[in-house]
N, C-alpha and C positions, 0 to 999 in steps of 0.2 A: 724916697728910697723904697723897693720893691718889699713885701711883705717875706719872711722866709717861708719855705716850702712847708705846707701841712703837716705831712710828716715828720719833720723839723720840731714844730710846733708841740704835735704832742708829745714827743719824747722827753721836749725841755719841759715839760708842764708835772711829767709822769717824776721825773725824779730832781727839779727844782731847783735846776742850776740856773748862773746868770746866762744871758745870750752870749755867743763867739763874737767877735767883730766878721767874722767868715758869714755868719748869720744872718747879722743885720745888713751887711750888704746884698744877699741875697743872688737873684739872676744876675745879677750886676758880676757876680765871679765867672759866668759861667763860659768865660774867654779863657777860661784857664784851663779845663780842660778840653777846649778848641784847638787850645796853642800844642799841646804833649800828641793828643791826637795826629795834628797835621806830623809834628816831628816822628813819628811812631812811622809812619805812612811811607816818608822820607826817609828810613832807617836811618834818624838821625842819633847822638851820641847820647845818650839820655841817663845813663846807670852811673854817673861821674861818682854818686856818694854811695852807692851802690860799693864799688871800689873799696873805698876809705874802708868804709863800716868792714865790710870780710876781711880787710886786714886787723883788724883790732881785735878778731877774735881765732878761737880755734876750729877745728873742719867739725862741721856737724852741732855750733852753737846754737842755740836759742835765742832768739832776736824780734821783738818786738817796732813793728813800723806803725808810729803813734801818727794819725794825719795821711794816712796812706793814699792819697788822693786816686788818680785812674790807676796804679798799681806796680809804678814802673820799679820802684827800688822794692820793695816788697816781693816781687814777682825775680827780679834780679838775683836775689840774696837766695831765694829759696832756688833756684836754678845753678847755685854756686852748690847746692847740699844741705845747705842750713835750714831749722827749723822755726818757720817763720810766722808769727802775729802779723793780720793787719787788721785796723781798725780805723774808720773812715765814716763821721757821722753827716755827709752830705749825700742822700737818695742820689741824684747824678751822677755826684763821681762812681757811687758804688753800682751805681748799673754799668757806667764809663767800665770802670775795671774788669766787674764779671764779664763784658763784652770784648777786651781785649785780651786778659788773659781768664780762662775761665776755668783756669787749674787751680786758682788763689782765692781761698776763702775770703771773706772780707766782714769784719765784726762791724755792728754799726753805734760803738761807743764813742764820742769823746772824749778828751784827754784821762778829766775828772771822771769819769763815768765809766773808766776799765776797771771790772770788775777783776776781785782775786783769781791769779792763777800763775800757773806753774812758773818761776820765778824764771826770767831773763840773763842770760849772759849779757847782751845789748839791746838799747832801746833808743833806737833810730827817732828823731824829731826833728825834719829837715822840710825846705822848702819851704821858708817861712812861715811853718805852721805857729810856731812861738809869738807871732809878730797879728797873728790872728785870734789869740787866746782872748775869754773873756774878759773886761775891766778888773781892774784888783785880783788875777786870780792867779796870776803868774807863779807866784811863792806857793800855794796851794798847789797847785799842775807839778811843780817841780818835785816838792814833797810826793804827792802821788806815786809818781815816775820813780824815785828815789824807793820805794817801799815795794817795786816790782822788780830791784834786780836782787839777784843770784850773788852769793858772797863774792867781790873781785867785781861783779859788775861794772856797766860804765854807758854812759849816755852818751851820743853824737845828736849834737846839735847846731844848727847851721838856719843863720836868717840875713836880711838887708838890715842894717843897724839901722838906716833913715827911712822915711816913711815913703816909699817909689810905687806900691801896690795899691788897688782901689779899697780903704777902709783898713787898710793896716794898720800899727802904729808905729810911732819910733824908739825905737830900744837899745840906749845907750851903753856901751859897753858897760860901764860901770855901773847901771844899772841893774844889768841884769849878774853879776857878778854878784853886788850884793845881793840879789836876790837867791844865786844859787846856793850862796852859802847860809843864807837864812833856812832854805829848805836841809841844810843838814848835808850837802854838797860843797867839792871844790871843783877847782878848775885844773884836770892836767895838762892840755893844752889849748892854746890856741890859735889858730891859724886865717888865713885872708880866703883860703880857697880849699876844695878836696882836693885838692892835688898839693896841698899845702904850701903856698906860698906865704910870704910873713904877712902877719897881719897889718889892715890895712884899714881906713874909717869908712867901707863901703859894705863891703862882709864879712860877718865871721863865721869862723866855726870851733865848736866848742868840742873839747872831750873831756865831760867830768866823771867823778867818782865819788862814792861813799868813803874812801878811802881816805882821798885828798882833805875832806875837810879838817877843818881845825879844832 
């Protein structure tokens, strides 16, 4: 397995987290942003969760895109009005992004590793980025995340439940349920697809809240 990127390296060292699965796999992802590129190229359909997310809020929200890979729902959201975070801690993707859209800032934190600031109406964590989190830290991330939104806030989160991606892992519904609610989170809804069709054992997508817990 490829060593991860230098820069990589020292960030994890500087402030002593575990590695991502994203991490350890290394060059070995780096088909992923091949794949968005070529679809970008193709003015293929790319903003599906893009969608979703601006409807769950109001015009001119605050919106946090945790895992913002080359920049598509990030760049999306802020073209809808909204004022938008992105934070992307793989050197590639965030040169990927700066290069395709080079209006969208792009922070280079970690889930764990966003530091404080202006509190979130939404906080976007889609395309399997969940399914990429360090070992054990799932409950940790989630708490995080939970401590960034804005009173009423609300998380969209969206992964493959079975393990289909290089170094992912599998993350069982119920799983991660309890897990959400260990972070002090519930679940308002949840769905198979952004376009919301019923849930289904291939994908889900989540919409939780501070709110909802119990």
């Amino acid at each position: 397995m490829p060593p991860p990127p230098q820069g990589a390296r020292r960030a994890r060292r500087a402030v002593s987290l575990p590695p991502t699965r994203w991490e350890l796999v290394g060059e070995g992802n780096r088909g992923y942003g091949q794949h968005f590129a070529a679809l970008v190229a193709d003015g293929a359909d790319i903003t599906g969760e893009a969608r979703l997310a601006d409807a769950l809020v109001p015009r001119h929200a605050r919106i946090l895109d945790v895992g913002s890979g080359m920049g598509r729902i990030a760049a999306a959201l802020a073209a809808r009005g909204h004022d938008v975070v992105a934070t992307e801690p793989d050197p590639a993707l965030r040169e990927q992004s700066r290069s395709t859209y080079a209006d969208l800032p792009v922070l280079p934190h970690e889930a764990l590793a966003i530091p404080p600031l202006e509190p979130f109406d939404l906080v976007v964590v889609v395309g399997n980025v969940l399914v990429y989190l360090g070992e054990d830290t799932e409950r940790d991330v989630l708490a995080h995340l939970r401590s960034l939104l804005a009173p009423g806030g609300r998380i969209l989160a969206g992964f493959e439940l079975a393990s289909t991606k290089n170094g992912s892992r599998t993350y069982p519904a119920d799983e991660f349920v309890a897990d959400v609610e260990a972070a002090g989170l519930g679940v308002v809804w949840r769905f198979g697809s952004y376009e919301l069709h019923p849930p289904d054992d291939d994908y889900a997508v989540w919409v939780l809240s501070a709110d909802q817990a119990d």
